[in-house]
N, C-alpha and C positions, 0 to 999 in steps of 0.2 A: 222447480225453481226454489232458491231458498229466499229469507226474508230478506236479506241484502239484495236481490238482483241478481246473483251468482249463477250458475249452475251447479246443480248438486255433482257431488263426486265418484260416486259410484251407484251402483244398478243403471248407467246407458249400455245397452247392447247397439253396437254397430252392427248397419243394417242399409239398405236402398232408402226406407225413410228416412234417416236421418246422417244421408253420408256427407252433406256438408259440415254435421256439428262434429263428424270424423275429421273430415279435413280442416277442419280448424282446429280440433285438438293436436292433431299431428303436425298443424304450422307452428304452436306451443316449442316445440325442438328447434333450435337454430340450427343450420347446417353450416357447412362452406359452400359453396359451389363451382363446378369444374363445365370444360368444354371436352367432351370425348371429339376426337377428330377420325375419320378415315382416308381413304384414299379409296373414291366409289368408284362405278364404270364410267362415270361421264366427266369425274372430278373428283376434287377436295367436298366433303362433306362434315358437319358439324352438328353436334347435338349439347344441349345442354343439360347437366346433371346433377342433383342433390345430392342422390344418393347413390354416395360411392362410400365406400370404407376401405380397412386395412382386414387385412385377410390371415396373415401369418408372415411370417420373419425367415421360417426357412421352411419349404423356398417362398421365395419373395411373391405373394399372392394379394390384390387386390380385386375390388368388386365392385360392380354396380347396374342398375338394372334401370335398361330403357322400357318405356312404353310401350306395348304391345298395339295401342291405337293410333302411335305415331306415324305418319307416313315414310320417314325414312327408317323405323325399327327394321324392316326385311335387308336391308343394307348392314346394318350394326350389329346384325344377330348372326350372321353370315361373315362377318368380318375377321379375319385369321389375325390381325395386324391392329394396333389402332395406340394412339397416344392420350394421357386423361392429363387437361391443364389442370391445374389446380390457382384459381383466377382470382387475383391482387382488387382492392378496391378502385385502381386505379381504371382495371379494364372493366367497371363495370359498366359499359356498353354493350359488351363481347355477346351476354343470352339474345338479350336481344336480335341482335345479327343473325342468332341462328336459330328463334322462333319462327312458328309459320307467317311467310311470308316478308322474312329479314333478308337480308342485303346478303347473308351465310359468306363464302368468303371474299365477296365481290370488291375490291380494290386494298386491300389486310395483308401484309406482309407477313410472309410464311416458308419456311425454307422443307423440304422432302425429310426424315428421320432415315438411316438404315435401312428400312423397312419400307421407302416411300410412302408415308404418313405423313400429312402434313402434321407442323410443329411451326407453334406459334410463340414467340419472341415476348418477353413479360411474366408470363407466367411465374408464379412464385414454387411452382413446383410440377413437372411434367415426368408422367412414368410411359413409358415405351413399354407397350406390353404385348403379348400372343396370347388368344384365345386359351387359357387352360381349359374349363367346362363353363357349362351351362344349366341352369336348374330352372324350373316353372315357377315362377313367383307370380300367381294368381294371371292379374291384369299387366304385369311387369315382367318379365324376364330378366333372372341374375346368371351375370357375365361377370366368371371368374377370368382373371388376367395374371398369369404370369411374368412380373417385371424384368425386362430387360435390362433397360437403363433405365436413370434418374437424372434429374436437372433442378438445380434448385436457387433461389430468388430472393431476396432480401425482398418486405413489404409487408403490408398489411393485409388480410385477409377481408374476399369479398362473402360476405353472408347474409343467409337467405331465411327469414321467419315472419311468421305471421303475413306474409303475401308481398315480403315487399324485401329488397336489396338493401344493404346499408354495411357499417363495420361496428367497430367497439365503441360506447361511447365508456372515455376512458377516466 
């Protein structure tokens, strides 16, 4: 510690001991936040995601990588098809619904994609994408996605830091 109360800034090695002071450094990064959707065996399915990025421009490659501890990861990993909302402050309800034990898409208006993927209405930015590959990201699995299509939304962007939802304060 320093004499301010701080945490010192370098020499932590991330570690089992100290992986919350990990995850809290890594809450430090704001993200956006998205809803990947499918189309499972039983239904519409939904996960929610931080961490997605842009991947390349030609050809049109994004990414993002679910939880391997997830219960519904063996659905999202297997997935050939899938759509990534890119979620306005407006829907910030929407993680919610699709944490364990949310409402996922029980009474949410939602129309099929191409592809029968659900695609959800709002969104400030939805990419329709195909399974390109897949890589071992430790405890995560990254899913690359080749874009199909786009859709895109006038609004504000919902964003996720330090453990909690909110937007810009401007």
């Amino acid at each position: 510690m320093m004499a301010d109360g701080g945490l010192q800034m370098t020499g932590i090695v991330p570690d089992a001991a100290n992986a919350r002071l990990f995850r809290d450094a890594l809450g430090r990064f704001a993200t956006g936040v998205t809803l990947v959707t499918i189309q499972g065996p039983e239904g519409p399915m939904g996960f929610t995601a931080n961490s997605f990025a842009s991947l390349s421009l030609d050809p049109p490659l994004v990414l993002w990588s679910p939880a391997k501890a997830s219960q519904r990861y063996p659905f999202f990993a297997a997935a050939r098809h899938y759509a990534i909302h890119v979620l306005g402050q407006e829907q910030a309800d929407l993680p919610a619904r699709f944490s364990r034990g949310g409402l996922g898409f029980e009474g949410l208006d939602w129309q099929p994609n191409a592809e029968g993927v659900p695609a959800l209405p709002g969104a400030l930015a939805r990419f329709d994408c195909a399974q390109h590959a897949t890589h071992d990201g430790g405890d995560h699995l990254i899913i690359v996605g080749q874009v199909l299509r786009l859709a895109l939304e006038e609004g504000e962007p919902l964003v996720f830091a330090k453990g909690r939802f909110g937007g810009f304060a401007g």
